[in-house]
C-alpha positions as CSV (number, residue, x, y, z in Angstrom):
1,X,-31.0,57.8,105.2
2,X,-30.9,56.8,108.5
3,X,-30.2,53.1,110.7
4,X,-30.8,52.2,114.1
5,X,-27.6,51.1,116.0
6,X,-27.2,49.8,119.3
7,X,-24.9,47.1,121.4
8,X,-27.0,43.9,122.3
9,X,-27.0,43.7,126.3
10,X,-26.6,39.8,126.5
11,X,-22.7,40.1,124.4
12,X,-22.6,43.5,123.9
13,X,-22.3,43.1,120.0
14,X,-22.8,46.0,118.0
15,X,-26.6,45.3,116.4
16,X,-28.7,47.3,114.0
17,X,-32.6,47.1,113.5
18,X,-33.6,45.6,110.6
19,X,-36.8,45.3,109.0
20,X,-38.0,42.7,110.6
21,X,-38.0,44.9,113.4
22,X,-35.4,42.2,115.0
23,X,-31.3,42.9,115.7
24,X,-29.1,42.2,113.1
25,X,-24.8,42.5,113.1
26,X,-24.9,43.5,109.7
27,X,-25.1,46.8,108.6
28,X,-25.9,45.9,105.1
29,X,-28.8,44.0,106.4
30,X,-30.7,46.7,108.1
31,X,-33.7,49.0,107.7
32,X,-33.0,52.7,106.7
33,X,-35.5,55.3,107.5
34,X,-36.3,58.5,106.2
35,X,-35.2,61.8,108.0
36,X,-38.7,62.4,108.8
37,X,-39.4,58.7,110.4
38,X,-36.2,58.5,112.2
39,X,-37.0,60.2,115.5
40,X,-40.2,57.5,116.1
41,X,-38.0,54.4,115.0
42,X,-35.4,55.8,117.7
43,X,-37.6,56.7,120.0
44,X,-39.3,52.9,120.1
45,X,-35.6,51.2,120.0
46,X,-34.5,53.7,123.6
47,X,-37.7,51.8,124.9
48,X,-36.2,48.4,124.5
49,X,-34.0,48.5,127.3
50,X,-34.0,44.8,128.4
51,X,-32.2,44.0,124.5
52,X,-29.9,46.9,123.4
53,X,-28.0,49.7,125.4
54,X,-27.9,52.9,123.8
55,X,-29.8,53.0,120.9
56,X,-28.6,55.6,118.1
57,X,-29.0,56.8,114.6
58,X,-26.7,57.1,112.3
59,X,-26.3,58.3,108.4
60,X,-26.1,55.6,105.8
61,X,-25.6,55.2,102.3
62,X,-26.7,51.7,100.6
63,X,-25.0,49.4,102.9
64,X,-22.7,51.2,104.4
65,X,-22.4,54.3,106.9
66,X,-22.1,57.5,105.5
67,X,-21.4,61.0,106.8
68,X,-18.8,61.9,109.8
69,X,-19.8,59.1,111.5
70,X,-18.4,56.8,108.9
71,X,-15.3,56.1,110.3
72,X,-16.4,55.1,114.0
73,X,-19.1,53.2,113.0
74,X,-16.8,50.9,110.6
75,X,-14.6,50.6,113.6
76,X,-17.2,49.8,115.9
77,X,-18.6,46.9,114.0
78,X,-15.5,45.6,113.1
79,X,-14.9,44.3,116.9
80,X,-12.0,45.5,119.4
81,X,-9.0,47.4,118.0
82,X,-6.9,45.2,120.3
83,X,-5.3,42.2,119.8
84,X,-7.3,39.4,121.3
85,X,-4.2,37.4,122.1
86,X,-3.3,40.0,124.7
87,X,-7.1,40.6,126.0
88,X,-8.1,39.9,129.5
89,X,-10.1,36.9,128.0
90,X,-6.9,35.1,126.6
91,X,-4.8,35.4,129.9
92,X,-7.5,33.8,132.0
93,X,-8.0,30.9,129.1
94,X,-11.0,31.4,127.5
């Protein structure tokens, strides 16, 4: 099964399409497609430009990602590898 992944332009947070056809930050929470259905769900997600950037699919299994992708994608929706103590954002305050 596939999932539709993207990062959310307003915060850049990691989002997946869920059923709803709305963005959700949950993995476990979106809508898998068939093989076969895939290419047309991506292809409608690359068109909505002004609320993801770079739309992707990647392999999932139940609720979590699957395949050689597995590893990046648990990464990726974890949040930064970095400390956020010693981030840009924490220097200047925020």
């Amino acid at each position: 099964m596939k999932a539709v992944t993207g990062n959310r332009l307003d915060d850049g947070r990691v989002v997946y399409l869920a059923p709803n056809d709305t963005w959700t930050e949950h993995l476990g929470c979106a809508a898998q497609f068939s093989d076969e259905d895939a290419a047309d769900v991506l292809a409608a997600a690359k068109t909505r430009v002004t609320e993801i950037a770079e739309a992707y699919l990647i392999e999932v299994d139940g609720k979590a990602a699957a395949g050689r992708e597995a590893l990046r994608e648990t990464i990726r929706s974890a949040g930064p590898t970095v400390r956020r103590d010693l981030c840009k954002e924490a220097r200047a305050g925020r």
